[in-house]
C-alpha positions as MATLAB code, in Angstrom:
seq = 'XXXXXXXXXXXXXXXXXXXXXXXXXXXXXXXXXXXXXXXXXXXXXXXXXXXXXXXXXXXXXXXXXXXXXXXXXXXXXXXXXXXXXXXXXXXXXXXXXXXXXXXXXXXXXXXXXXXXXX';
ca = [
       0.000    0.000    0.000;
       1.606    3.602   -1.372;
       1.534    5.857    1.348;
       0.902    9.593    0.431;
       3.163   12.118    1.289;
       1.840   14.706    3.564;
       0.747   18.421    1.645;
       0.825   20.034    5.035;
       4.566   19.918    5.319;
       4.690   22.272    2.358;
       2.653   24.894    3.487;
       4.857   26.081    5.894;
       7.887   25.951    2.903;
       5.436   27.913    0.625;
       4.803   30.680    2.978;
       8.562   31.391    3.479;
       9.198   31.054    0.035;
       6.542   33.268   -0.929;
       7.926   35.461    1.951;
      11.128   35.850    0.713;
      10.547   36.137   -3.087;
       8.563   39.194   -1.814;
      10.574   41.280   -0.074;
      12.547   42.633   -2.667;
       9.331   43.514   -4.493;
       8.031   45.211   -1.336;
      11.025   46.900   -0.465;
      11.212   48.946   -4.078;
       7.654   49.818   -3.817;
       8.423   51.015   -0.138;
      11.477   52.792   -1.666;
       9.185   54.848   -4.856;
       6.773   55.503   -2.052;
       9.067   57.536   -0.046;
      10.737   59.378   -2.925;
       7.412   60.685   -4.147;
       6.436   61.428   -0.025;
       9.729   63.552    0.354;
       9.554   64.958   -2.954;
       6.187   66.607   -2.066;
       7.204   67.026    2.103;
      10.033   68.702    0.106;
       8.071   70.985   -1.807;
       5.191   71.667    0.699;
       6.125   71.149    4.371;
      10.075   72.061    4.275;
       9.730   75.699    4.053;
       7.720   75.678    7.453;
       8.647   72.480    9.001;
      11.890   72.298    8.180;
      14.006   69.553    6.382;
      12.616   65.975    7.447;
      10.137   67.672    9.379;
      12.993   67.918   11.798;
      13.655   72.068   12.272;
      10.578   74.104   11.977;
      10.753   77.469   11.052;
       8.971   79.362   13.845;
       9.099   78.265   17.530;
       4.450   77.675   16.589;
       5.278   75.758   14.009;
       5.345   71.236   15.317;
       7.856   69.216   14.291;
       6.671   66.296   12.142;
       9.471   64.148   11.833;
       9.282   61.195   14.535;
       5.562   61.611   15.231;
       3.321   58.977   15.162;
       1.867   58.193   11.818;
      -1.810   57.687   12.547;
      -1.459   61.179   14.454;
      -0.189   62.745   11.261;
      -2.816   60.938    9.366;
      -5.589   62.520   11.510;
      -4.394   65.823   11.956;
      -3.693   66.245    7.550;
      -7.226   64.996    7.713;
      -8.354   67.013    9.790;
      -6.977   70.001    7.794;
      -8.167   68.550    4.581;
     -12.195   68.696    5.841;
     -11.895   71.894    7.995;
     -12.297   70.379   11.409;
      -8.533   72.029   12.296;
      -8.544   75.952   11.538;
      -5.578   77.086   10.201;
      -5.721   78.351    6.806;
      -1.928   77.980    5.398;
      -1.930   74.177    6.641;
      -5.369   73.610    4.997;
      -4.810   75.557    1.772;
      -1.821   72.852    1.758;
      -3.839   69.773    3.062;
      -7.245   69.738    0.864;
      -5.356   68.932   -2.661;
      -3.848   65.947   -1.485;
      -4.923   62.909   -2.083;
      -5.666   60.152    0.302;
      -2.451   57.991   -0.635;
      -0.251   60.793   -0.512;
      -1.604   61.727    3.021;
      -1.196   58.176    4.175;
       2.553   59.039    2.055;
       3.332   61.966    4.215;
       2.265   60.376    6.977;
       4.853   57.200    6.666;
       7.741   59.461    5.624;
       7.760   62.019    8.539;
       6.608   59.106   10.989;
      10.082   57.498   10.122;
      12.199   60.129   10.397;
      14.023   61.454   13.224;
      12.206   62.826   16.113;
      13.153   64.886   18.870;
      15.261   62.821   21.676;
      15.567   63.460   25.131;
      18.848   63.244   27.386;
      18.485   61.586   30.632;
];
């Protein structure tokens, strides 16, 4: 009597095959996404938040760089449909798109944020 080999072995195999193939392929589209986020953080938010969100111009003005990203999310949200009044950040916020809020939002979440000494 034959005996069958067992397909559940290969699942696990699969999935880290599958894993691994991927990465590269994630990894460029990660890479595009944050060229096209700091080109337009670059062109938009560097005059008043600084480079990297990282040295705002005025003492008023937040740094973005190193905040959290669903923060960032809400607040150019909140810009975007009027429910935060300030009219230079919504005059910026309400032409962008949803995916290049969500961009924004991953590129200034990863960058450097303020760090205290203890």
């Amino acid at each position: 009597m034959p005996v069958e080999p067992k397909q559940t072995a290969l699942v696990p195999v699969l999935a880290v095959l599958i894993v691994v193939c991927m990465s590269p392929i994630c990894a460029i589209a990660a890479t595009a996404s944050d060229e096209a986020a700091k080109k337009k953080a670059d062109e938009a938010c560097a005059v008043c938040h600084g480079p990297e969100g990282g040295k705002p111009a005025t003492p008023e003005t937040p740094r973005l760089g190193g905040q959290e990203y669903g923060y960032l999310v809400q607040a150019l949200n909140d810009y975007r449909k009027g429910a935060r009044d300030n009219p230079l950040m919504s005059a910026i916020a309400k032409p962008l798109t949803d995916q290049e809020v969500h961009q924004l939002a991953g590129y200034f979440s990863r960058q450097q944020g303020l760090t205290t000494k203890r």
